[in-house]
C-alpha positions as semicolon CSV with decimal commas, in nm:
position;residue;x (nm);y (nm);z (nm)
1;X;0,000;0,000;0,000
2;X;0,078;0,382;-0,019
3;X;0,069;0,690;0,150
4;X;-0,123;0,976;-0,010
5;X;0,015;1,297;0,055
6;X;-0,196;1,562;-0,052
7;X;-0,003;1,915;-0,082
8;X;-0,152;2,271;-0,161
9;X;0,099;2,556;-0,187
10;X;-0,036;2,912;-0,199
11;X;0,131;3,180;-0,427
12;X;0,202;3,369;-0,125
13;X;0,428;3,263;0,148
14;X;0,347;3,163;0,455
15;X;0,380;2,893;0,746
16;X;0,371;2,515;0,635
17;X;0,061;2,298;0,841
18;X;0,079;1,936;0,832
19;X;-0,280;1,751;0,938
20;X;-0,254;1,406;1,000
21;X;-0,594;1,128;1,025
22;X;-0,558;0,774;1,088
23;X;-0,230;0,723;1,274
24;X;-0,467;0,496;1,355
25;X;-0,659;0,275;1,156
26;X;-0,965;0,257;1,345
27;X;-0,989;0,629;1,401
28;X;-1,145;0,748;1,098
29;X;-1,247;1,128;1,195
30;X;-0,964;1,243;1,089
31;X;-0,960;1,084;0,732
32;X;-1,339;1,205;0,740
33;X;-1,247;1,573;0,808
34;X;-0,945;1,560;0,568
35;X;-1,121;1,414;0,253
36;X;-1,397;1,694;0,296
37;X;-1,106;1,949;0,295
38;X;-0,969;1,845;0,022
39;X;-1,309;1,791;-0,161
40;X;-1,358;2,163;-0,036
41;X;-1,027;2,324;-0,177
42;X;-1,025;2,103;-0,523
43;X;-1,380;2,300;-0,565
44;X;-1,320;2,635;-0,464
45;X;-1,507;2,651;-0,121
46;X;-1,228;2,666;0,113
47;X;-0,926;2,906;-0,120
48;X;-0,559;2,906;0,073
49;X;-0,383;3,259;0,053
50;X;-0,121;3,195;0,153
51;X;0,181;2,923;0,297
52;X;0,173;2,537;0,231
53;X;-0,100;2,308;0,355
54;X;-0,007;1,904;0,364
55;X;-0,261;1,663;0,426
56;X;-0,239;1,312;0,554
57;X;-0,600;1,153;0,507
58;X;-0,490;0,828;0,627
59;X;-0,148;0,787;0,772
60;X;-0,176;0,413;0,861
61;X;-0,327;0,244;0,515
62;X;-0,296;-0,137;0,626
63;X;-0,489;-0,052;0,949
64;X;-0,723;0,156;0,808
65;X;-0,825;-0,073;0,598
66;X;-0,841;-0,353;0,835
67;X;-1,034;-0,130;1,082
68;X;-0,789;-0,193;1,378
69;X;-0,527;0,031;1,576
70;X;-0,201;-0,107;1,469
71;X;-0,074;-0,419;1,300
72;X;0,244;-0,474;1,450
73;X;0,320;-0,168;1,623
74;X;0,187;0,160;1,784
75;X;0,214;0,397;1,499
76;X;0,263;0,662;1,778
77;X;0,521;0,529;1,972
78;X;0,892;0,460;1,895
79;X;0,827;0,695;1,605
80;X;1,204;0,779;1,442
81;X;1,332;0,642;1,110
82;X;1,494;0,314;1,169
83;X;1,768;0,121;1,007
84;X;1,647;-0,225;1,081
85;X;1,256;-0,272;0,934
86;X;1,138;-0,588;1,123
87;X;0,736;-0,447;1,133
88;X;0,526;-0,296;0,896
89;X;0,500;0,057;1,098
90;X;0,840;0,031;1,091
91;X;0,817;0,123;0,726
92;X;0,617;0,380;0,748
93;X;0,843;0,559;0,964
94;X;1,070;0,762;0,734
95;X;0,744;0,851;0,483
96;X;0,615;1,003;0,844
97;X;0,910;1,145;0,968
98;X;0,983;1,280;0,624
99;X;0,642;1,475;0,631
100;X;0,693;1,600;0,965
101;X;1,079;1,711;0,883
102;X;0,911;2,001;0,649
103;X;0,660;2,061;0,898
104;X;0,606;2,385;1,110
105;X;0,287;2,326;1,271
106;X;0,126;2,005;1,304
107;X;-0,228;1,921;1,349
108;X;-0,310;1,541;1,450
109;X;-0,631;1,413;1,436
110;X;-0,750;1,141;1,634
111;X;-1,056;0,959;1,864
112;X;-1,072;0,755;2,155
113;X;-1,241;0,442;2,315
114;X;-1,405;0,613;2,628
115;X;-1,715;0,794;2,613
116;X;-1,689;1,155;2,587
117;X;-1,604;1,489;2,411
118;X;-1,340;1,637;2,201
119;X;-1,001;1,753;2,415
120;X;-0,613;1,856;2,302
121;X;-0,305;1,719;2,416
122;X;-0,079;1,995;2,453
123;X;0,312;1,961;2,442
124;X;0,367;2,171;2,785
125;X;0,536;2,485;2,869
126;X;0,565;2,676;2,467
127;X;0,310;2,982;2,476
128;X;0,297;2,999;2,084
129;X;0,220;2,609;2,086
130;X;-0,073;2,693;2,378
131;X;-0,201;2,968;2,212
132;X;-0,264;2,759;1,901
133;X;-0,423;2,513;2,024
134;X;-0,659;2,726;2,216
135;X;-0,712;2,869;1,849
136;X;-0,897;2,506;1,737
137;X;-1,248;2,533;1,928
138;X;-1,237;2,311;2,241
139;X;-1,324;2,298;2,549
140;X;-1,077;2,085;2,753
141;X;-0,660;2,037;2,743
142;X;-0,437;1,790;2,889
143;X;-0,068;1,831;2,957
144;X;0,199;1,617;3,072
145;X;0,215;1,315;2,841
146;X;0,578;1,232;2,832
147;X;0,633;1,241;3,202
148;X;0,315;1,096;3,303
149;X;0,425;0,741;3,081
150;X;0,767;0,786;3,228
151;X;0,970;0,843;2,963
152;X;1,149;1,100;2,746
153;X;1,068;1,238;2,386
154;X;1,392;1,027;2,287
155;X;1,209;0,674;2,390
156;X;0,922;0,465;2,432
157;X;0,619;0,755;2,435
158;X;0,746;0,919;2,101
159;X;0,518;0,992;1,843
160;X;0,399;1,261;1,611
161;X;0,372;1,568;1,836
162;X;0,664;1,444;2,031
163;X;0,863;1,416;1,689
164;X;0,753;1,718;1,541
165;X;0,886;1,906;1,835
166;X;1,232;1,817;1,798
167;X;1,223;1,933;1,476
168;X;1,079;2,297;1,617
169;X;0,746;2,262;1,551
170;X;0,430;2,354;1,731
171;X;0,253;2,025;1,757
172;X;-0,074;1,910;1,904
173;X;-0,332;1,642;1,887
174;X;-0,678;1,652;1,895
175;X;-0,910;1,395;2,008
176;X;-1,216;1,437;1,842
177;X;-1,415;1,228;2,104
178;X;-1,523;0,881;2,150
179;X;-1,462;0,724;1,807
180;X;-1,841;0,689;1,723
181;X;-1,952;1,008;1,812
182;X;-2,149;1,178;1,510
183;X;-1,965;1,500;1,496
184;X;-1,628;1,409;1,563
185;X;-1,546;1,468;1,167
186;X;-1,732;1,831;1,200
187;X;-1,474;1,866;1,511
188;X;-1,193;1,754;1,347
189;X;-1,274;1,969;1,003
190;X;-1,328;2,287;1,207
191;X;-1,023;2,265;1,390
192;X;-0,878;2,245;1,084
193;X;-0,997;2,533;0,942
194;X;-0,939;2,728;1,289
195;X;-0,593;2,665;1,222
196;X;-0,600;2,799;0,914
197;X;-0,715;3,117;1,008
198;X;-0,496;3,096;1,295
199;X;-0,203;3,076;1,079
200;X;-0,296;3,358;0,896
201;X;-0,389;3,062;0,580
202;X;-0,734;3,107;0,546
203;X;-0,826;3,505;0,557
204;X;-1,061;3,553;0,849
205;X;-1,342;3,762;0,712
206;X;-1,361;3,460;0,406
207;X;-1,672;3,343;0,367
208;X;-1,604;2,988;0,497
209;X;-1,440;3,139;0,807
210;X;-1,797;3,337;0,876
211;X;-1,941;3,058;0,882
212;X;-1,726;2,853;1,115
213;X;-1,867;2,798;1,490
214;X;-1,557;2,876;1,684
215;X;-1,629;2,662;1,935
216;X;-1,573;2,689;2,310
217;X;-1,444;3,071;2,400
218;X;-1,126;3,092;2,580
219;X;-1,313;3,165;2,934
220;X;-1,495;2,854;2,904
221;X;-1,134;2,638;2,843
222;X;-1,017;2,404;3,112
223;X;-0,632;2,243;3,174
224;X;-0,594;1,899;3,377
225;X;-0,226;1,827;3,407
226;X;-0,180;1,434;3,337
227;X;0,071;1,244;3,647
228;X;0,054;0,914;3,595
229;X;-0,012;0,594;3,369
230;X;-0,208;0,309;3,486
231;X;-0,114;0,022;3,285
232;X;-0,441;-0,296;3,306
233;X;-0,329;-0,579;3,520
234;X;-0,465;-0,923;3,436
235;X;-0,771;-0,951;3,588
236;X;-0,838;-0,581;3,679
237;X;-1,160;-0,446;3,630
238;X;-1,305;-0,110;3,674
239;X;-1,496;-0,021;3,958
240;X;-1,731;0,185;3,742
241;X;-1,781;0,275;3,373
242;X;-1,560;0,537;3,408
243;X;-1,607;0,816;3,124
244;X;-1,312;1,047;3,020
245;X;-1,241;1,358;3,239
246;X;-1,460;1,185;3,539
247;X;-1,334;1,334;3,895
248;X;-1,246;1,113;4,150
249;X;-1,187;1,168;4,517
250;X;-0,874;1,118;4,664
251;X;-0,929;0,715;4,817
252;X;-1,205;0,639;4,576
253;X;-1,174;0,229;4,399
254;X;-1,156;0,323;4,047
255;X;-1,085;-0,029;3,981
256;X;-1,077;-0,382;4,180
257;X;-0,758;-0,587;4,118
258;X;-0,889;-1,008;4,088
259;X;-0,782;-1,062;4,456
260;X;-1,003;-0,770;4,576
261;X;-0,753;-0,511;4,642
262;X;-0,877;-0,150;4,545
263;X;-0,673;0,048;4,336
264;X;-0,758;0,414;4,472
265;X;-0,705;0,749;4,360
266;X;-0,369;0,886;4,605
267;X;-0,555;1,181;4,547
268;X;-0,891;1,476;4,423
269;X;-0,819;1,365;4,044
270;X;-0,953;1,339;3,713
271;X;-0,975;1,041;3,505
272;X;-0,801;1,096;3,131
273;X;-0,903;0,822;2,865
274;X;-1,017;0,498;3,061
275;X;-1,024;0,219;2,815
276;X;-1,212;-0,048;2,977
277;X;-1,140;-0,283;2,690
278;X;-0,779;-0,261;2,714
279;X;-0,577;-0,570;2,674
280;X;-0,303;-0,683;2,982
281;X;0,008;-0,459;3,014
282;X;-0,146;-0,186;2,789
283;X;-0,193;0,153;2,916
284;X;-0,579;0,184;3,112
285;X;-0,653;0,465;3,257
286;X;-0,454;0,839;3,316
287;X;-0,499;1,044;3,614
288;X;-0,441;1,425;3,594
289;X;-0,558;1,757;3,837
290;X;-0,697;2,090;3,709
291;X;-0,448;2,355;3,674
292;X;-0,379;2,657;3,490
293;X;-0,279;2,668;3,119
294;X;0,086;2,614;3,098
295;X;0,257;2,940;3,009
């Protein structure tokens, strides 16, 4: 299979914004949102002014098409070009990296498992990276990925955004909500589009940008700092159906190990992405606080 790399450069220019869908295969919000972009430009509806534009409709072909996450490995972990090629992501690396080597801004679009609403993993502590992402039109943010799973940028949590940045870009990812959730393409296509005009790409008093709903205003934004990873242990079940950004009292079982041991929140917290249908050893459930926007 190939990649399709879809590139629009405007005669003026201007900053170069990479959107990615289907890092994973059975995310499809993202491929949604990009095919109606590109639908929209190829017509005439959506006109960029200026910079260069690459889309990514579906970043992960053998998954998508199979309708699963992965087929041999994370897609968005241990991202980096590698010499030895023993998986099939493996050879998708360098087309990926290669992409996001000539990227300045990156836009990744994904879904989750959980039940819930759209939210943006920010990188950290880069004000022009915060301030774009507050630019996309939702209402909730989490921080701290890389130190939450316990690793560095250089090892096992790696992926897009974490790649991107070491190549100085701004780099977030949005989670357009539960995967089934009927307007997580709209989500994904307006962020889009909020970027643009963000960027300065799409002229803000354009017709299309009129008509944009702009989505949660800044007062309305929330921050919840992620501190830890929960990985399932055989056996473990959840207390309740947890739902993403859930709050939990410091004590409370969110989830009963098989001898009957509670495992307890150490503290007030909020529940980030539980994925009651994880498999053994894979990551379960995150647990963050509210806190101010990093700045």
């Amino acid at each position: 299979m190939t990649v399709k790399i879809v590139t629009y450069r405007a005669l003026e220019a201007g900053p170069a914004l990479t959107v990615l869908g289907a890092v994973h295969g059975n995310e499809r919000a993202g491929a949604q949102a990009i095919g109606r972009l590109i639908a929209d430009i190829d017509s005439g509806a959506v006109a960029l002014g200026r910079g260069t534009l690459r889309l990514v409709p579906v970043t992960n072909p053998r998954a998508y098409a199979a309708g699963v996450r992965f087929m041999e490995r994370n897609l968005n972990r241990f991202l980096y070009p590698k010499e030895e090629r023993t998986r099939y992501e493996d050879h998708l690396d360098p087309i990926l990296c290669g992409v996001l080597d000539e990227t300045e801004v990156l836009l990744d679009l994904h879904s989750y498992t959980s039940q819930g609403g759209p939210f943006i993993f920010l990188g950290g502590f880069e004000a022009k990276e915060t301030a774009y992402a507050r630019a996309l039109g939702v209402p909730d943010f989490v921080y701290g990925w890389s130190e939450a799973f316990g690793s560095g940028p250089d090892k096992e949590s790696q992926g897009t955004t974490e790649y991107a940045r070491t190549k100085g870009a701004l780099a977030v990812t949005l989670e357009c909500g539960h995967h089934n959730n009927p307007d997580a393409a709209d989500v994904a296509y307006r962020a889009i589009l909020l970027a643009l005009v963000h960027l300065g790409m799409l002229e803000a008093d354009s017709p299309t940008a009129r008509s944009m709903n702009r989505g949660t205003p800044l007062s309305g934004q929330r921050c919840i700092r992620m501190k830890s990873a929960h990985f399932r242990q055989e056996g473990a079940t959840f207390s309740k159906p947890w739902r993403h950004l859930d709050s939990v009292r410091k004590g409370e079982a969110i989830a009963l190990l098989p001898g009957g041991e509670a495992v307890a929140a150490p503290e007030d917290a909020i529940i980030v992405m539980p994925n009651g249908n994880a498999a053994t050893g894979v990551e379960w459930f995150y647990l963050g606080t509210e806190t101010d926007f990093p700045s």
